[in-house]
Every structure is written in C-alpha cells, then in structure tokens.
N, C-alpha and C positions, 0 to 999 in steps of 0.2 A: 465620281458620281455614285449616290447611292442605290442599293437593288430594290429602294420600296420609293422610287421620286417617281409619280403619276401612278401609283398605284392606288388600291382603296381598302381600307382596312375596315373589317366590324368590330368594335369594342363594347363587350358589356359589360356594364360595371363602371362607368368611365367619370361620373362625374366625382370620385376621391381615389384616396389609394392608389394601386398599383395600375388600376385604368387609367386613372387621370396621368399619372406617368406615362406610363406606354401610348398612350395618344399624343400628348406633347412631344416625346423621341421620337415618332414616325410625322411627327409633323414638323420636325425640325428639317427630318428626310425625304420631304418633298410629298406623305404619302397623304390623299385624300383619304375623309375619316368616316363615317356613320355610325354614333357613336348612342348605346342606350343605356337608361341606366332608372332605377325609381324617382328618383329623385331631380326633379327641373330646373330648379333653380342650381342646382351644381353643374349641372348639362349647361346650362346656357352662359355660364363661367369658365365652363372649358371650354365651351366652341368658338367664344370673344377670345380665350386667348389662340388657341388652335388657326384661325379666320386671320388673325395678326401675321400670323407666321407664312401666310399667303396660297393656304390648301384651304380645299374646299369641306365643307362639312354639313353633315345633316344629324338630327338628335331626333332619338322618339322615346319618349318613358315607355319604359313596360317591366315589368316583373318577370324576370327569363324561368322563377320559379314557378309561375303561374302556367297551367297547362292548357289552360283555357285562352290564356292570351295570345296564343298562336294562331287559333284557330280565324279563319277566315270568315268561314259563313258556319255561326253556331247549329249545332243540332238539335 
C-alpha cells in the first residue's frame, strides 16, 4: 500500500511539466490532489485524467508569482 493513498497533495504548476507528472504519480498512489496552475484549460485536462484514476481533485488558477493573489481581503 502506498504512503500518499488518502492523502492530499498541493501542486503548483500542475497543468504541464513536471506538475502534471507528479499529480498523475500521486494519483496513481491513491493521493487526493488540489492542484494550481495559470493556465485552465491544462488544469482541467489534468484533473479528467487525475478524477479517472479515482482520487479526488480540486483546481484553482492563480499565479503563485503574483503576490497579490494570495491576499484574502485586499488593502
């Protein structure tokens, strides 16, 4: 049994590259995913295959470069 089946991973970066690898191997491993990335329509290419693989997944664009995107209630 693997050490990441029912766990949950953040990935960002996920919808090419090395993301999108490392989400599909942890979801091969049972692990539940919430995965971001700028890009949507790659996001939601990974999560139809990730969702196949029978783990759960949530996607939200954001710019992890942007420092403003984090912020909750702007100032």
């Amino acid at each position: 049994m693997s050490q990441h089946k029912d766990k949950v991973a953040v990935i960002t970066g996920a919808a090419s590259g090395i993301g999108q690898a490392l989400a599909i191997k942890l979801a091969k491993q049972g692990c539940h995913l919430a995965l971001v990335d700028r890009n949507l329509s790659g996001l939601m290419e990974v999560q139809q295959h990730v969702e196949q693989l029978g783990v759960r997944c949530i996607i939200q664009v954001l710019d992890v470069a942007d420092n403003n995107a984090f912020k909750i209630f702007p100032s």
